[in-house]
C-alpha positions in Angstrom: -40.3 11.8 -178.2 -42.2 12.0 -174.6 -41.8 8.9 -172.6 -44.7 6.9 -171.7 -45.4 7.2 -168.1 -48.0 4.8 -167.8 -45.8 1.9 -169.3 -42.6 3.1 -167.3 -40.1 0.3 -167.2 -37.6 0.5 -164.1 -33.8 0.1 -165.0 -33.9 -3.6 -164.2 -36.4 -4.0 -166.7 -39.5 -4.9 -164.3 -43.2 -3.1 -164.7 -43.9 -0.6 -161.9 -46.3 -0.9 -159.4 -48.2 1.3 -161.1 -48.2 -0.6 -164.0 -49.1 -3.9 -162.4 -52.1 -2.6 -160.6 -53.1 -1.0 -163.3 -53.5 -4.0 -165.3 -54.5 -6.3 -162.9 -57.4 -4.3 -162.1 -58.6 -4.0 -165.7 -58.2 -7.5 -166.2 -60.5 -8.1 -163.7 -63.6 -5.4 -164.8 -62.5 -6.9 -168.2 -66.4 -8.0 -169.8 -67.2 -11.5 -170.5 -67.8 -11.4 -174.3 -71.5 -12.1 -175.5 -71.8 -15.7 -176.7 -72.5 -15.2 -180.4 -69.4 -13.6 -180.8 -67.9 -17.1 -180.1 -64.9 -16.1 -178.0 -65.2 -16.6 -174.0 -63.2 -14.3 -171.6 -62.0 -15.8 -168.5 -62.0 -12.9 -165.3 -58.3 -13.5 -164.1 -58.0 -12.2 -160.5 -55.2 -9.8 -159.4 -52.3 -11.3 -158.1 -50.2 -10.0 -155.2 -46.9 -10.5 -154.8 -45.0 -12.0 -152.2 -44.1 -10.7 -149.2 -41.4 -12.1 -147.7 -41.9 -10.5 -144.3 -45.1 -12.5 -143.6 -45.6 -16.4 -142.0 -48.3 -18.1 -143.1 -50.3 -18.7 -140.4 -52.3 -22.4 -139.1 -56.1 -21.8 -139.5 -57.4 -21.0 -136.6 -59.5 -23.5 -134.3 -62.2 -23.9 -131.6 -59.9 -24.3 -128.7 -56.8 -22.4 -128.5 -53.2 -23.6 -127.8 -49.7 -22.6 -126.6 -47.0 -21.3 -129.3 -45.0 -24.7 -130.0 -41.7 -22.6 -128.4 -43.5 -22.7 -125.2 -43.6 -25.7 -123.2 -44.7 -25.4 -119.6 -45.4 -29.1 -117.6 -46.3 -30.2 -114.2 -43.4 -32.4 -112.5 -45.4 -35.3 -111.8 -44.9 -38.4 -109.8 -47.6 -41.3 -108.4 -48.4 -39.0 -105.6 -48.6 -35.3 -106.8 -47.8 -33.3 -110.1 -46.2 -30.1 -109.8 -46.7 -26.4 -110.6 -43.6 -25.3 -112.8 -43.9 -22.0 -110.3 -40.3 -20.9 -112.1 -42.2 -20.5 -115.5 -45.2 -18.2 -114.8 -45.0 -14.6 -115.1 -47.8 -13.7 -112.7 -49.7 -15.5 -109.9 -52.5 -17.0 -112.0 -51.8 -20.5 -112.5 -53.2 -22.0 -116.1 -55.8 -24.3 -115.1 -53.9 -27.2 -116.7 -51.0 -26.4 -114.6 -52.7 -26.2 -111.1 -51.1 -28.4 -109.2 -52.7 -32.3 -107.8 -52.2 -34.5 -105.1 -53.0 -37.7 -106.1 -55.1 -40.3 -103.9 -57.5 -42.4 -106.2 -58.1 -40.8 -109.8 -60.0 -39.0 -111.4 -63.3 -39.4 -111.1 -66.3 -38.6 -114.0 -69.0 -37.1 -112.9 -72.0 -36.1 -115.1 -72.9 -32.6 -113.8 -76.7 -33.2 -114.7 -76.4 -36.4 -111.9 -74.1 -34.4 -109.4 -75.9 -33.4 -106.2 -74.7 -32.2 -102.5 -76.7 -33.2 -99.9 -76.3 -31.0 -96.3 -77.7 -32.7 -93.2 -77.2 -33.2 -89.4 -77.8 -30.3 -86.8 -80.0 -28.7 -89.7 -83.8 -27.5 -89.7 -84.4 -28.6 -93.4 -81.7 -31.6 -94.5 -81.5 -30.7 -98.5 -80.1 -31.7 -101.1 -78.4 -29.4 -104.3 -78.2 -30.4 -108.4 -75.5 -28.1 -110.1 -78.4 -26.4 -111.5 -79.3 -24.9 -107.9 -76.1 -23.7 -107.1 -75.5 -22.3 -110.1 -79.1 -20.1 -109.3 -78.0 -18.7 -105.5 -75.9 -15.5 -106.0 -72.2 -16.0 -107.3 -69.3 -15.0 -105.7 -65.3 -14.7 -107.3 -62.1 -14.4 -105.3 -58.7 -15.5 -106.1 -56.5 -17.0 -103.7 -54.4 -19.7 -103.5 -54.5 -23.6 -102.5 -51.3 -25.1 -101.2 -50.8 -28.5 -99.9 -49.5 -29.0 -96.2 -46.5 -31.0 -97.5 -45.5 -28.7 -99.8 -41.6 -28.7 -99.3 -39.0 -30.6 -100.4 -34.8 -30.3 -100.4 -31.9 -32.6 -100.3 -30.0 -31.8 -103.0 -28.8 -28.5 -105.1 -29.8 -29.2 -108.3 -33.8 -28.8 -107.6 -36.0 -26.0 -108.9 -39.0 -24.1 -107.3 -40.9 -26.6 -109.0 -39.8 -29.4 -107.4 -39.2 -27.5 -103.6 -42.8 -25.9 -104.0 -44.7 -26.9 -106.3 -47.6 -27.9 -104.8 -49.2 -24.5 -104.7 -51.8 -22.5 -107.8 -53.3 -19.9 -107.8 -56.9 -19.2 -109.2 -59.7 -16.8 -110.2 -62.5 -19.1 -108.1 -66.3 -18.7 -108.7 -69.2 -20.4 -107.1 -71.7 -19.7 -104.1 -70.6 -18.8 -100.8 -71.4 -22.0 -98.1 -72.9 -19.4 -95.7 -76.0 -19.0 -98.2 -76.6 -22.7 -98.4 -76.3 -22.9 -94.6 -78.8 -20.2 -94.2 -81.4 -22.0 -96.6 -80.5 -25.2 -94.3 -81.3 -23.9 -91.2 -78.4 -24.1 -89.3 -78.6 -25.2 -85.6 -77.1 -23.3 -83.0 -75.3 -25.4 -81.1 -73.1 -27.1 -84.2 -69.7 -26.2 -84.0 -68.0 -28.8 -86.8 -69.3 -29.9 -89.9 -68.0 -32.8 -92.2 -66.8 -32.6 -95.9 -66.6 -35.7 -97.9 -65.6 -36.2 -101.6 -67.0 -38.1 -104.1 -64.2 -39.7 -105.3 -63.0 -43.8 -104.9 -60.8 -42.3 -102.0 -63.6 -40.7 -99.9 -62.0 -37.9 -98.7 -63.0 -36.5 -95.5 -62.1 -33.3 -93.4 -63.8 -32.2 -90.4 -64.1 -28.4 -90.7 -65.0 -26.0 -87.2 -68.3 -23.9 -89.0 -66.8 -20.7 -88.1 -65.3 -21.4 -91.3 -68.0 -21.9 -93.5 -69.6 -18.7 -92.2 -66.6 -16.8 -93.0 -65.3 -17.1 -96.4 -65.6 -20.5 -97.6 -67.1 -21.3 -100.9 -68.9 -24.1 -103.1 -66.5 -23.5 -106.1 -67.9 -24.6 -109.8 -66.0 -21.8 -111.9 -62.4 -21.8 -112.1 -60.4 -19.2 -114.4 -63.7 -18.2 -116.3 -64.6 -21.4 -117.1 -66.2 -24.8 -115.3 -63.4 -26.2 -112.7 -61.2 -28.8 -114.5 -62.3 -32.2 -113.1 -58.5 -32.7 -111.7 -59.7 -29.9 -109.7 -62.6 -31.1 -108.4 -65.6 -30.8 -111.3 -68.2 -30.3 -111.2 -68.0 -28.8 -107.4 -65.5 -28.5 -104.4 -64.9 -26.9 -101.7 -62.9 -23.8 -101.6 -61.4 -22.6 -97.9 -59.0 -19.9 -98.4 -55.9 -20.1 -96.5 -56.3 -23.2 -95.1 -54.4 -26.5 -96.4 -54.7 -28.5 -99.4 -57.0 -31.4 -98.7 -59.2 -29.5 -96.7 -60.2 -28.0 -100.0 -62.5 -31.0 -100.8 -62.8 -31.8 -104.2 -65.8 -33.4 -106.3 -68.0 -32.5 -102.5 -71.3 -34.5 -102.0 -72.2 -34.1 -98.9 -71.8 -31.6 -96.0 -72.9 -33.2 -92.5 -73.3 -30.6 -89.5 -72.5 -31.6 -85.9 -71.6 -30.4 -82.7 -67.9 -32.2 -82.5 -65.3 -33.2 -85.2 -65.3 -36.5 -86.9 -61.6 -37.8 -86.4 -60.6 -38.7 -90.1 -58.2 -40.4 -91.2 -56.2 -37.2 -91.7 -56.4 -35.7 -88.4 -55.2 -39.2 -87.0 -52.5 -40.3 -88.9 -49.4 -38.7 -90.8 -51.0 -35.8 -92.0 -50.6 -34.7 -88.2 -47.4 -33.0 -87.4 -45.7 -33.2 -84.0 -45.1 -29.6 -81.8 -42.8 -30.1 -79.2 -43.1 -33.6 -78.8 -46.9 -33.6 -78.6 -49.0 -34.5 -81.9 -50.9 -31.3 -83.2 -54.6 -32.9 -84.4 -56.3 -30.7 -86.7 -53.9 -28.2 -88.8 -55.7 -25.5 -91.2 -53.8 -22.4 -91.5 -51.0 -22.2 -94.3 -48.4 -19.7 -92.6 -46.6 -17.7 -94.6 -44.1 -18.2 -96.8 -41.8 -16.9 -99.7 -39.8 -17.9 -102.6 -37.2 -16.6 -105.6 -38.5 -18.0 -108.7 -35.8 -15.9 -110.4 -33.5 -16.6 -110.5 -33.2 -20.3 -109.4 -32.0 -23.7 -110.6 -30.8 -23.8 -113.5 -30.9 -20.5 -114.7 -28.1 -19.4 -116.0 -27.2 -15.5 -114.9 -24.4 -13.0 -116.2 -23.0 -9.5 -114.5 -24.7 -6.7 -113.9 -28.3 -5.6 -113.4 -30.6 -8.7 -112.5 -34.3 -8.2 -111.2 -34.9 -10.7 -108.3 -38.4 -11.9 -109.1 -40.8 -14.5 -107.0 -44.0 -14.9 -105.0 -45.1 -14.7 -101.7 -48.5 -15.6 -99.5 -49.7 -16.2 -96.3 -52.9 -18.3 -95.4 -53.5 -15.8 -92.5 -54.4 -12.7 -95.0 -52.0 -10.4 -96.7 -48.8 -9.8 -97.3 -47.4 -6.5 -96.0 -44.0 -6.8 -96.9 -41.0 -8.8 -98.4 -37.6 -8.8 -97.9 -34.6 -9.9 -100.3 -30.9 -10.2 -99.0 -28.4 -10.5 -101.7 -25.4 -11.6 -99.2 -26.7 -14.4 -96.6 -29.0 -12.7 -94.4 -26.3 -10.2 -93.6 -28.8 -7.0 -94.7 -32.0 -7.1 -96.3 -33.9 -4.6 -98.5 -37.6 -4.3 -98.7 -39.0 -5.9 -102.6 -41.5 -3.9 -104.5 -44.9 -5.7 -104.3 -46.8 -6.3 -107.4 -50.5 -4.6 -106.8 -53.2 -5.8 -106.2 -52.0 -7.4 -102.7 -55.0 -9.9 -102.2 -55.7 -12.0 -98.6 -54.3 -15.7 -98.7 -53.3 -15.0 -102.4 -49.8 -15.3 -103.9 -48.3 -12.2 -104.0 -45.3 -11.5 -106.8 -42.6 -9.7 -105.8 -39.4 -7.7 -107.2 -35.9 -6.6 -106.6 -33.3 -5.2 -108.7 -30.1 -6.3 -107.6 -26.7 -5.3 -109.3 -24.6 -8.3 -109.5 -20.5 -7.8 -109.3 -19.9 -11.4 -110.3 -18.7 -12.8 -106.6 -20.0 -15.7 -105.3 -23.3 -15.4 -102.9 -26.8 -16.3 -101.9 -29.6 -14.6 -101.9 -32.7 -15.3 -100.4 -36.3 -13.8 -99.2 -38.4 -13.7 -96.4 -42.0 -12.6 -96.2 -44.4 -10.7 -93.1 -47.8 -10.9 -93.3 -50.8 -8.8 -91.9 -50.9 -10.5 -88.5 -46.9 -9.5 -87.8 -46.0 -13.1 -88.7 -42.3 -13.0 -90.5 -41.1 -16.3 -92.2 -38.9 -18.5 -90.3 -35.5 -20.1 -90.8 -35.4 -24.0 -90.6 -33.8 -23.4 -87.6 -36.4 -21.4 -85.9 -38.9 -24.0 -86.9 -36.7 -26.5 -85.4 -35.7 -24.9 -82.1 -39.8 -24.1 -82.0 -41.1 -28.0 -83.4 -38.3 -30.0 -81.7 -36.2 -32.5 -83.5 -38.8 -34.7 -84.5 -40.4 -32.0 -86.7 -41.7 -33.9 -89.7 -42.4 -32.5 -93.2 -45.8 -31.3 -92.5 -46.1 -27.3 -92.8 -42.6 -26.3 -93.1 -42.0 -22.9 -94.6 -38.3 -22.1 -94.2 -36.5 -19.3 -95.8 -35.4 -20.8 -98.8 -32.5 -20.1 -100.3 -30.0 -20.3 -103.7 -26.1 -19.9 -104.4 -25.1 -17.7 -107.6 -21.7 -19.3 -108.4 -19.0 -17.0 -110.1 -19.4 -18.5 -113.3 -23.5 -17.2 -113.0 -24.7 -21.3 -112.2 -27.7 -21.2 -109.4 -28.2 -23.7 -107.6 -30.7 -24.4 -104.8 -29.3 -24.3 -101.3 -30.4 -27.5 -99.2 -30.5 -27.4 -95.7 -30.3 -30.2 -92.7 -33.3 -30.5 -89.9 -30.1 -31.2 -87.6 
């Protein structure tokens, strides 16, 4: 007798595929029976089976999160939270992670109240909603924001977090301060103009306008979306290159002069001392390097290791980085991840076969002007004793122990 095919039964005695499809599907174009006949046929839909392979998945939502496995956090303290710099895997900070120096909170502003007013040694004082920003011509740049204490050391056991984390990188949009001034009327004869924030602390920079004809910017859009309001929402102001808090955040008013105003940080510790003599008014961030990977408290084994970090300057871009795998004693030129952008972090690589002895490695950085990154003590010998932490940008470096334990080196001003 010829076997069935269409009600094959494997050996173990299950119905094939074949078989299971087959039914299912006329089960489903099965005919619901007219009602005089009395009897009611229920459609009964196909059912797949299982596949192991496959994770049921969380519905999906408005906002979008991190995996659970991945747990990234600013190091924060009462005075500044910290970009885990050791974490990222290119030179775009998250916006949640940009870094904060903290002076009075947070403040909430309703972007249909905000306005900036720009007065002094103008032809037409004015004043700006959100809306009228948002309507001159945009402009995007990334670059970075650092803050002009952005060092720290003292012991081995740090990571780049806590040694320099106060520096992010972002994609910034908004309208360039040069168009506003033009709409002002600018007078010749101003040289300075003053920024002040809207927050409880009233933050104030004086700013020489070369600047603001340059390259600053009235920043509203941060990563492709609205600027968090840690980071100044609705507005601030953006100067690339040039220190943290001269990047004003939640601005309100721009007053133009002929002199500088003498805030309270170009009079008191924000200064830093040169050769005994107080420097005033500091803007520049000089350039600067760091090994990301690995650092403290990676864990590495023998062989093959790619040396990875990042690498800016304030005074434009980076032309090249250096990476010694034994002290100092010889260097080798890192691969530079493109684009290279002016003032913006720059990532950098090295591969490095590791034999397992104890050393240190380290990198240095030269930027477009010729500048090459100092050691602590060239700063010293150039700063004098008394050099304070304000704009320090040593070499920094870390010890790979035999067992593969890094560990940040810590150096002495003295």
């Amino acid at each position: 007798m010829e076997e069935n095919k269409e009600n094959k039964v494997d050996k173990t005695g299950k119905i094939s595929r074949r078989q299971l499809l087959g039914g299912a599907l006329a089960a489903a174009v099965l005919p619901v029976a007219s009602s005089f006949t009395g009897l009611v046929q229920e459609e009964v839909p196909p059912v797949a089976p299982a596949d192991p392979t496959k994770v049921q998945g969380i519905p999906p939502g408005k906002i979008g999160t991190r995996s659970p496995f991945e747990n990234p956090a600013r190091k924060a303290s009462d005075i500044s939270s910290r970009s885990p710099l050791q974490d990222f895997y290119s030179t775009i900070t998250p916006s949640d992670l940009h870094f904060e120096r903290h002076h009075a909170g947070i403040p909430n502003i309703d972007p249909e109240k905000y306005e900036l007013l720009i007065h002094g040694m103008v032809d037409r004082p004015m004043k700006f909603s959100l809306a009228d920003l948002k309507r001159f011509p945009a402009f995007t740049r990334t670059c970075f924001i650092e803050c002009a204490g952005n060092f720290r050391r003292g012991k081995a056991e740090m990571t780049p977090q806590e040694i320099l984390g106060l520096t992010s990188q972002s994609e910034w949009t908004g309208v360039m301060l040069s168009t506003l001034l033009r709409e002002v009327g600018v007078h010749p004869k101003a040289k300075w103009f003053l920024a002040e924030g809207g927050d409880a602390a009233l933050l104030t920079r004086s700013i020489p306008i070369e600047k603001a004809w340059d390259d600053a910017i009235i920043a509203y859009g941060q990563n492709g979306e609205a600027i968090r309001p840690a980071q100044g929402y609705p507005a601030r102001l953006l100067l690339p290159g040039w220190e943290g808090n001269t990047n004003v955040k939640w601005l309100r008013r721009i007053e133009i002069s002929d002199q500088p105003y003498f805030t309270r940080e170009e009079t008191s510790k924000y200064t830093y001392p040169v050769n005994g003599k107080i420097r005033m008014f500091s803007f520049e961030m000089d350039a600067r390097s760091i090994i990301t990977y690995p650092s403290y408290p990676q864990q590495v084994q023998r062989g093959w290791i790619e040396i990875r970090g990042i690498a800016w300057s304030g005074r434009g871009k980076v032309t090249k980085v250096e990476v010694s795998t034994d002290a100092g004693k010889t260097w080798n030129d890192a691969n530079l991840q493109e684009p290279v952008l002016s003032k913006a972090h720059t990532y950098f690589r090295h591969l490095w076969q590791w034999n397992g002895a104890e050393t240190e490695i380290l990198s240095r950085v030269t930027d477009e002007t010729g500048y090459i990154q100092p050691t602590l003590k060239q700063l010293v010998d150039a700063r004098g004793a008394d050099i304070g932490g304000y704009h320090m940008n040593p070499i920094t470096s870390w010890i790979i122990k035999r067992n593969g334990q890094v560990l940040f080196k810590p150096e002495k001003y003295k």
